[in-house]
Structures are given as C-alpha cells and as structure tokens.
C-alpha positions as CSV (number, residue, x, y, z in Angstrom):
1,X,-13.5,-78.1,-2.3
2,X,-16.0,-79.6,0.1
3,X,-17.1,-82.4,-2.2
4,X,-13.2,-83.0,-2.3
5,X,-13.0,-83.0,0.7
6,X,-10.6,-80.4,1.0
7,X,-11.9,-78.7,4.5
8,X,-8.9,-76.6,5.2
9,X,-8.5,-74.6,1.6
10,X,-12.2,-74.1,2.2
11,X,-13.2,-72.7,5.4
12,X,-11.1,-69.5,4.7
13,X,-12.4,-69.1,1.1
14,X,-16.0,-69.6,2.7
15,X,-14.7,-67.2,5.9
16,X,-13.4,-64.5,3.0
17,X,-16.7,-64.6,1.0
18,X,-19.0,-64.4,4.4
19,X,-17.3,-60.5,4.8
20,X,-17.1,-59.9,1.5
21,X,-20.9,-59.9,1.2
22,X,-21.4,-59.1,4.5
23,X,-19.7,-55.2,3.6
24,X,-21.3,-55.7,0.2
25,X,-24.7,-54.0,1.6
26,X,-22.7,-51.4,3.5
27,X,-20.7,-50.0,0.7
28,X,-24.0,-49.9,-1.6
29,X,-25.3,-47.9,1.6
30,X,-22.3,-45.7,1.2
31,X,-22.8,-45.3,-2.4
32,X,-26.6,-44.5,-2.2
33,X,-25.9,-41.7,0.5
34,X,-23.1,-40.4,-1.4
35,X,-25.3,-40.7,-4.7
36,X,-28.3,-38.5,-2.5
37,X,-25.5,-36.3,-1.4
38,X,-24.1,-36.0,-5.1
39,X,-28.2,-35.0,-6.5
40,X,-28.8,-32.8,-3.9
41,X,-25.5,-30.8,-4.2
42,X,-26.2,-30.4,-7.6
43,X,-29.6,-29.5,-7.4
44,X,-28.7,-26.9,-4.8
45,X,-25.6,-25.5,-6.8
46,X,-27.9,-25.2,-10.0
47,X,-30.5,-23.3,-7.4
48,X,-28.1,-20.9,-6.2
49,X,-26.6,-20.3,-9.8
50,X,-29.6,-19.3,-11.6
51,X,-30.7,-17.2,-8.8
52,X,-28.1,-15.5,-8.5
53,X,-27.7,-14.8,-12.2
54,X,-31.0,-13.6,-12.8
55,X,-30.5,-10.7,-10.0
56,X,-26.6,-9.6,-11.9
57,X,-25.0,-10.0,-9.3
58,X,-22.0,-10.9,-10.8
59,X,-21.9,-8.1,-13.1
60,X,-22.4,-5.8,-10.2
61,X,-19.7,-7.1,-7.8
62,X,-17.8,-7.4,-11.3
63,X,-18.0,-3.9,-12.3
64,X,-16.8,-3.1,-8.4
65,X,-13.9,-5.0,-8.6
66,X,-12.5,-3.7,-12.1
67,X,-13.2,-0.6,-10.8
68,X,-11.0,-1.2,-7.5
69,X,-8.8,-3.1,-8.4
70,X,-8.5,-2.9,-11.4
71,X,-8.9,-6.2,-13.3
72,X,-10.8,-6.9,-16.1
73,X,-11.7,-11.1,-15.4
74,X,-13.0,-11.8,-12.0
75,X,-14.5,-15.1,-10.6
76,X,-18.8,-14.8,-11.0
77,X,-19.7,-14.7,-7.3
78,X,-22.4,-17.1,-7.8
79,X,-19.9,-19.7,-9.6
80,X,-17.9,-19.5,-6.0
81,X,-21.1,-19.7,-4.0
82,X,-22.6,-22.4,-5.8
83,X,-19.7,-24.4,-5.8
84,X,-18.9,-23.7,-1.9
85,X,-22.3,-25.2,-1.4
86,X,-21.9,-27.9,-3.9
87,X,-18.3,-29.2,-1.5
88,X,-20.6,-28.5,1.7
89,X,-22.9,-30.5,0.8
90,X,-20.7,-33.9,0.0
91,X,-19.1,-32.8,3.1
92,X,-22.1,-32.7,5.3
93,X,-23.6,-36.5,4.2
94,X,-19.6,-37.6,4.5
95,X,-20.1,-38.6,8.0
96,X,-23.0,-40.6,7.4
97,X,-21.6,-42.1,4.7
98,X,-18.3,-43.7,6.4
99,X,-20.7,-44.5,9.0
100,X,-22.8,-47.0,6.8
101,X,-19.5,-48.6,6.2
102,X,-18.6,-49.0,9.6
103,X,-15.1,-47.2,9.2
104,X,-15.2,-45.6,13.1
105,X,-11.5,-45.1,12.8
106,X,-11.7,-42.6,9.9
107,X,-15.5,-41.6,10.9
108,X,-14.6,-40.4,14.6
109,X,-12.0,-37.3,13.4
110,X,-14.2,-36.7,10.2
111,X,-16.8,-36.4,12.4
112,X,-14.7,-34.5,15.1
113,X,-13.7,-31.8,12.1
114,X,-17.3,-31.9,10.7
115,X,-18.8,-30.5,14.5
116,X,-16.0,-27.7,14.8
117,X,-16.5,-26.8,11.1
118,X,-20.0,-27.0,11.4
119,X,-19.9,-24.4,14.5
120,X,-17.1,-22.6,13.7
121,X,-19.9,-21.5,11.1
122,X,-21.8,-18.8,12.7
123,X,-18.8,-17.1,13.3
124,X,-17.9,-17.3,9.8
125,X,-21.3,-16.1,9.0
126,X,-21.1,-12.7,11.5
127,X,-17.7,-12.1,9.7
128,X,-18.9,-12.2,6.6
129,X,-22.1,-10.0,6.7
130,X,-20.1,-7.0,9.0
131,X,-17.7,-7.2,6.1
132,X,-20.2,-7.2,3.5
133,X,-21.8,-4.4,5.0
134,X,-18.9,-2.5,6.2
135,X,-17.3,-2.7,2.5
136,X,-20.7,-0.9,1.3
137,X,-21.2,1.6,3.7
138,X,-17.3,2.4,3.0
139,X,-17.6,2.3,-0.6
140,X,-21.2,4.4,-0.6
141,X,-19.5,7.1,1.8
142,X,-16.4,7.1,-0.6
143,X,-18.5,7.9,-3.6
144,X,-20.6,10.7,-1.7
145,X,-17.2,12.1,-0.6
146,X,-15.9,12.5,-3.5
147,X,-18.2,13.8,-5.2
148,X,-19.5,16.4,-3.1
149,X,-15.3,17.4,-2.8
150,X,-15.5,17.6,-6.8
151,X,-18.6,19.8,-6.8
152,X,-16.9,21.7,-4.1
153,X,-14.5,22.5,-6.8
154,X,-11.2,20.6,-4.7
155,X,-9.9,19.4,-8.1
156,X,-9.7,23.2,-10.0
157,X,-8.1,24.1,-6.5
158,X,-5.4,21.4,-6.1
159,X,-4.7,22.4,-10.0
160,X,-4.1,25.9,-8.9
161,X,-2.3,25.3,-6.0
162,X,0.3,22.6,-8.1
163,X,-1.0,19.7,-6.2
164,X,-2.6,17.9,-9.3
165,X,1.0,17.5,-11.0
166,X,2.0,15.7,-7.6
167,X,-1.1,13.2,-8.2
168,X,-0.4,12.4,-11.4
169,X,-3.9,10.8,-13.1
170,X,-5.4,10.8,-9.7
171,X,-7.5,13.6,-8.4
172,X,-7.7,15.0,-5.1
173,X,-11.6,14.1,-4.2
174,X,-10.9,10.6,-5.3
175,X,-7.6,10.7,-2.9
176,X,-9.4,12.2,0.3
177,X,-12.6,9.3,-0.9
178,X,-10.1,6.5,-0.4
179,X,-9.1,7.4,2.8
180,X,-12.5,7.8,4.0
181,X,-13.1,4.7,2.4
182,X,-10.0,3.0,4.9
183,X,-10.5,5.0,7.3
184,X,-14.0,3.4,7.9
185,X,-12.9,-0.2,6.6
186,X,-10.5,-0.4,9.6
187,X,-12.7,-0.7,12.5
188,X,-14.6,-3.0,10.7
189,X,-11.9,-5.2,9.8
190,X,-11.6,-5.3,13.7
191,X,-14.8,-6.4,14.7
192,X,-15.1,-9.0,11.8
193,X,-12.1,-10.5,13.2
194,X,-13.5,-10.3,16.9
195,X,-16.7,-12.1,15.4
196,X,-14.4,-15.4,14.5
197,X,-13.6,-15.6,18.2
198,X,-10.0,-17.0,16.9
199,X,-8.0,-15.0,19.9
200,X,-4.6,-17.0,18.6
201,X,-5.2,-14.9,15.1
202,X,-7.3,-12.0,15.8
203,X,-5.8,-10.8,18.9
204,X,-3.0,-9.8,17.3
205,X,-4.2,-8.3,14.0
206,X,-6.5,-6.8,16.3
207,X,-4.0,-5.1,18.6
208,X,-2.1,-3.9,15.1
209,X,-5.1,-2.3,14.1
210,X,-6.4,-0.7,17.1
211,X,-2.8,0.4,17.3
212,X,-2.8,2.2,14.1
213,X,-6.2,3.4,14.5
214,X,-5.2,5.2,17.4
215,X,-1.8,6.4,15.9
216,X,-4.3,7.6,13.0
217,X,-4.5,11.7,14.5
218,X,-1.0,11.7,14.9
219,X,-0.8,10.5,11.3
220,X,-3.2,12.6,10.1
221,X,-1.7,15.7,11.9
222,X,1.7,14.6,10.3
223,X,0.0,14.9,6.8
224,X,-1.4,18.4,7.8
225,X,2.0,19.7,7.8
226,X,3.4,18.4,5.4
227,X,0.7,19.5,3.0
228,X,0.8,23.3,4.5
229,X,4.4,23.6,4.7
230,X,4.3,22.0,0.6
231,X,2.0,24.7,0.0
232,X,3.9,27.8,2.5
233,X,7.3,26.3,0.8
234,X,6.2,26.8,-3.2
235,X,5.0,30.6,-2.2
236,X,8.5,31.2,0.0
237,X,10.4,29.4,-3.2
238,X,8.7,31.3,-6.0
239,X,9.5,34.7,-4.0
240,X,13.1,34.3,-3.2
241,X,13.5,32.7,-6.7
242,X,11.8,36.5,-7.9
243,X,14.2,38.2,-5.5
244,X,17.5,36.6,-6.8
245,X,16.8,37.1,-10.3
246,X,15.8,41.0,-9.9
247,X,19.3,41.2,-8.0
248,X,21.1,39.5,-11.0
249,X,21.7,36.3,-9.3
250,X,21.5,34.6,-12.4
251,X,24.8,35.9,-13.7
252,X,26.8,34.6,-10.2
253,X,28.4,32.4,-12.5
254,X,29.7,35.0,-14.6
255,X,30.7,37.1,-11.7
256,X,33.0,34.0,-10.4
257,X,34.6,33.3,-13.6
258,X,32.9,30.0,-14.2
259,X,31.0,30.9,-17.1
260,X,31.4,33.2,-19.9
261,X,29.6,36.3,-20.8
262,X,26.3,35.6,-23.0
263,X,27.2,31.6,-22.6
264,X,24.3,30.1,-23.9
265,X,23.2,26.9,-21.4
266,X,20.3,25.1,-21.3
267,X,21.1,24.4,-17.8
268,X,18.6,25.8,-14.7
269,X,18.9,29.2,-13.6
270,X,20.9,29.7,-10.6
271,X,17.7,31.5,-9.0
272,X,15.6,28.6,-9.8
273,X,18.1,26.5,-7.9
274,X,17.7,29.0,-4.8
275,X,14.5,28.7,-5.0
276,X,14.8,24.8,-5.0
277,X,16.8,25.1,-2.0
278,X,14.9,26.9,0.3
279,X,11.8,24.9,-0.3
280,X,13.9,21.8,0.3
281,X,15.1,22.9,3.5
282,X,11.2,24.1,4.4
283,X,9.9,20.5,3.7
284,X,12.8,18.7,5.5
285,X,12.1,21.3,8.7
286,X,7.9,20.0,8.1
287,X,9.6,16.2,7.7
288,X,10.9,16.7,11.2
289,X,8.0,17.8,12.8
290,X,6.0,15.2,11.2
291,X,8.0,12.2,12.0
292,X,8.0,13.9,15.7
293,X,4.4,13.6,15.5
294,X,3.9,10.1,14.3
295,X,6.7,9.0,16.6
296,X,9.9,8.3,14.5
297,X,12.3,10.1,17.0
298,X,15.3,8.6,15.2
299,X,13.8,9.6,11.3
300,X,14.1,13.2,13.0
301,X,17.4,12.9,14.6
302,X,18.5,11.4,11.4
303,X,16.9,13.7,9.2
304,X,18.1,17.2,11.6
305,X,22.1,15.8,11.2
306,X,21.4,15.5,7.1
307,X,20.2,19.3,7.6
308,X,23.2,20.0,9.3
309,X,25.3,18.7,7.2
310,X,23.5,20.6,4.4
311,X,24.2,23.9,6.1
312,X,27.9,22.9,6.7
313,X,28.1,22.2,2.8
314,X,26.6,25.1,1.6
315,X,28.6,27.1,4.1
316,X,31.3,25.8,2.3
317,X,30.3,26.3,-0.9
318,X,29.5,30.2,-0.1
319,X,33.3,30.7,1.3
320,X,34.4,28.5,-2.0
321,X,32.0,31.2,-4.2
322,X,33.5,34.0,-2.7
323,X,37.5,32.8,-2.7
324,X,36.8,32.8,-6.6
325,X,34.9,36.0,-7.0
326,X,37.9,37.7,-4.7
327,X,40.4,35.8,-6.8
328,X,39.1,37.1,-10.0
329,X,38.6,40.8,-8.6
330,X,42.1,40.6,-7.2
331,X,43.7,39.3,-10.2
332,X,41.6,42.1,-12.7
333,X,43.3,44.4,-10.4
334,X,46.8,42.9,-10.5
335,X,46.5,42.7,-14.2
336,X,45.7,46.5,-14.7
337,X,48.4,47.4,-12.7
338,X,51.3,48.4,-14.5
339,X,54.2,46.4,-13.0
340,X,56.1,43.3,-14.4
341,X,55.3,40.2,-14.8
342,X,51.3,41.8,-13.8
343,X,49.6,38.3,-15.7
344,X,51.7,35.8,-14.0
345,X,51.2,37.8,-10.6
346,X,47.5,37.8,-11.3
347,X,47.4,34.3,-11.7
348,X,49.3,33.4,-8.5
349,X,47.4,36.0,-6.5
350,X,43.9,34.0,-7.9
351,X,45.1,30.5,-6.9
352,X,46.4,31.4,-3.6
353,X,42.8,33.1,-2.9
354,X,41.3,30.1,-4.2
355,X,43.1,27.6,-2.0
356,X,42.9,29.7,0.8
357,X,39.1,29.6,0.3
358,X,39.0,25.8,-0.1
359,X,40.5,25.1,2.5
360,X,38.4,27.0,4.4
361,X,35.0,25.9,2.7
C-alpha cells in the first residue's frame, strides 16, 4: 500500500498491527501464568488426593455419614478437598494474570474480591476446625452414652415399661445419645458462626440458638412430664381397665339394650375403652402442664377447652346411657304387668325416657 502509494488505507492497517503485537507478548504472559497456575493446581490436587487416600479418610468420614444419615454414596472428602484447592489455586494466579494483560478494569474488582476472599479465610478456617472438633467430641460422647445406657440395661427397661413399642426400631440409649449429641452440637454451631464475624448472618442464627438453648430446661422439664405421666397413665389405665371388667362393665352394652346376649364382636372391650379414656385425659392434663412449661399459653388454653368439651360430651353420653338402661328397665316392667295394650305401652314409656335423656345429654 505504501509502494502504491496509498498512505491513508495504510496508516491504520500499520496502527492496527502495532497493538496487535504490541498485546501479543501480554496475552502469552497471561497464558504462561495461567499455564504455571494450571501445573501447580494439579500438582497440588494430585498431592492432596493421594494423601489423603492413603490415610482412608474417605472411607472413615464415609462410614460416618451412611451411618448418620443414612446414605450409601457420598462425595470422597479428598475428591472435594483436592478439587477446592485445584479452583483456589487458578483463582489465586487470576489477578496476576489479567494484570499481564493490562485489563485494570476487570483486574481492580477481581482483585478487590480476591483480598476479602483471601481474608475472609481465617475465619472460614476457625469455623471449620470448631466444627470439625465439635462434630467429634459430639459424636464420641454420643457413642459413650449410649452405650454405657445399654449396658445399664435402659433398653430391657423401656421394653418393660412399653416404651420400646413407642420407638419403633429405635432404642432408647440411641434416643437419649442423640440428644446428647445436639445438645452439645448447638453451642458449637454458635461459636462457629461467631468465628465468621458475619454479624448480618450470625447474629441472628445466633440469637435463635442462644434462644433455644436457654428455652432447653424448660423443654427438657416439658419432656419429664410427659414421659412420667405416660408411664403414671398406663398403670392408672391398666387398673381402672381391671376394675371395670371385675364389675361387669363389659356387658354395659347388654345392660342398655344395644347389644345382644352372648353377641359375638370383635370389637374392643368396653373396659379397654375406659381404660383408654382415662389415660387420654392423664396425658392431655401432662400436655397442659408441659406446653405451660415451654411457653405455649394458648396450646394450653386451647387444649384445657378441648378437655372441657370432652367432659361435657361424656357427660352427655352418661345421661344418654342411663335414659336407655331406665327405658329398658321401665319397659321390662311395663311389659310384665298385666294390663292392655302392656307392649305398646312399654314401647312408648322407652322412647319417651330416651328422648327425655337426649335431650338432656
């Protein structure tokens, strides 16, 4: 274009070249710091790896986690820790690189992000280890727990008492282990949150959990009796179900002309169902006391006007029972009686009772 001389098509192709291999030995900068950054990553990630695989830790923390949690594939910890080094890595030569290129627009909040990550760090660090440690000490104190409780023989006792068919598969060490085991996480869960310094974050989950640590007595109290009122009610339920059936209460429905004579029914025993009853009303009375406790003034209140209402419709029921064993006691006697019409008078005389005692129930 020159020999041409075509100066004007030419100084901005010779202007575009000029930069062109003027950035040409910045971005093969870039490329050789990204190409260190990529060979050191790897070579760290590969470090960290092996290492970790020769000392198991990933069947260790593994077998913890099925164990807890119950799942059978979990992520190797060293995969995760070699690969969060691997991205730190890139990320800590990322700077440097947009620096060789001269790119101080993108470079300056990269860089900004890299400082606060970089010291945001240590924090991350203190979390970390009082979580690590806490989540041992926990899980160490859980085991110990529970298996002193078993030896203790709490499992053959909670089997006696009826409280293993509440549990289900669970036993009763293992149940008083885990709350040990949260019982202890909890404060640590607060300090690992006061170690990140985030106050926006952890000042609030901080407050929650101080709050329920201290509403933990009240809880625990709450539990108390509920599980000695479970236990007074099955005694106080078995007895008055005893008492009923030695007075015959089993054959009330006979007795009130709702059932026949020697009707077989595969029904539940009226005493049984007494006996249900009163250890309903015991535990409803402990629910009370134990949502008092904890704080649940309106669970109460609500729960006291369900009782209430409970008495008024068994009160009802009773006057109902009674309007029919009167009605057929009155109509046997009508019927024996020797004046006209005595079945037809028998029968009014037993519907009048029973609205009469409907009405009233």
């Amino acid at each position: 274009l020159n020999y041409v001389e075509l100066e004007g098509a030419a100084e901005p192709l010779n202007a575009l070249l000029a930069q062109v291999f003027e950035y040409v030995p910045r971005v093969l900068g870039a490329a050789l710091i990204m190409l260190v950054a990529y060979v050191v990553a790897r070579v760290l990630r590969y470090l960290i790896i092996s290492g970790l695989t020769k000392t198991r830790i990933d069947e260790r923390v593994s077998d913890q986690l099925a164990e807890v949690e119950g799942r059978e594939e979990v992520l190797p910890v060293s995969k995760m820790l070699g690969d969060t080094v691997y991205w730190l890595v890139l990320l800590l030569f990322l700077p440097a690189a947009l620096d060789a290129l001269e790119l101080r627009a993108l470079m300056e909040p990269v860089a900004g992000m890299f400082e606060e990550f970089v010291g945001f760090i240590p924090n991350i660090v203190s979390a970390a280890i009082i979580l690590l440690v806490g989540w041992f000490v926990a899980r160490l104190v859980q085991r110990i727990l529970s298996n002193l409780l078993a030896a203790a023989g709490v499992d053959r006792l909670s089997e006696k008492l009826g409280v293993q068919k509440a549990l289900g598969k669970n036993r009763l060490s293992n149940l008083i282990g885990v709350v040990a085991h949260i019982l202890i996480i909890l404060p640590v869960v607060i300090a690992a949150l006061d170690a990140l310094h985030l106050d926006s974050i952890t000042r609030p989950a901080s407050q929650m959990l101080t709050t329920l640590l201290s509403a933990l007595p009240s809880i625990f109290a709450a539990g108390l009796v509920l599980l000695l009122s479970y236990f007074v009610g099955r005694i106080v339920a078995e007895l008055v179900t005893n008492l009923l059936s030695s007075a015959g209460f089993d054959n009330i429905l006979v007795k009130l002309g709702v059932a026949k004579e020697g009707a077989s029914t595969e029904r539940r025993p009226p005493s049984n169902v007494g006996g249900d009853i009163v250890m309903i009303a015991i535990m409803l009375f402990a629910f009370i006391e134990a949502a008092s406790l904890i704080g649940f003034t309106n669970l109460a209140s609500l729960t006291s006007e369900l009782m209430q209402l409970g008495a008024h419709i068994l009160l009802g029921l009773a006057i109902i029972a009674l309007g029919l064993y009167l009605g057929k006691a009155a109509a046997g006697v009508i019927e024996r009686s020797q004046i006209k019409e005595n079945k037809l008078l028998a029968t009014i005389a037993r519907v009048a009772i029973l609205i009469l005692a409907a009405a009233m129930g």
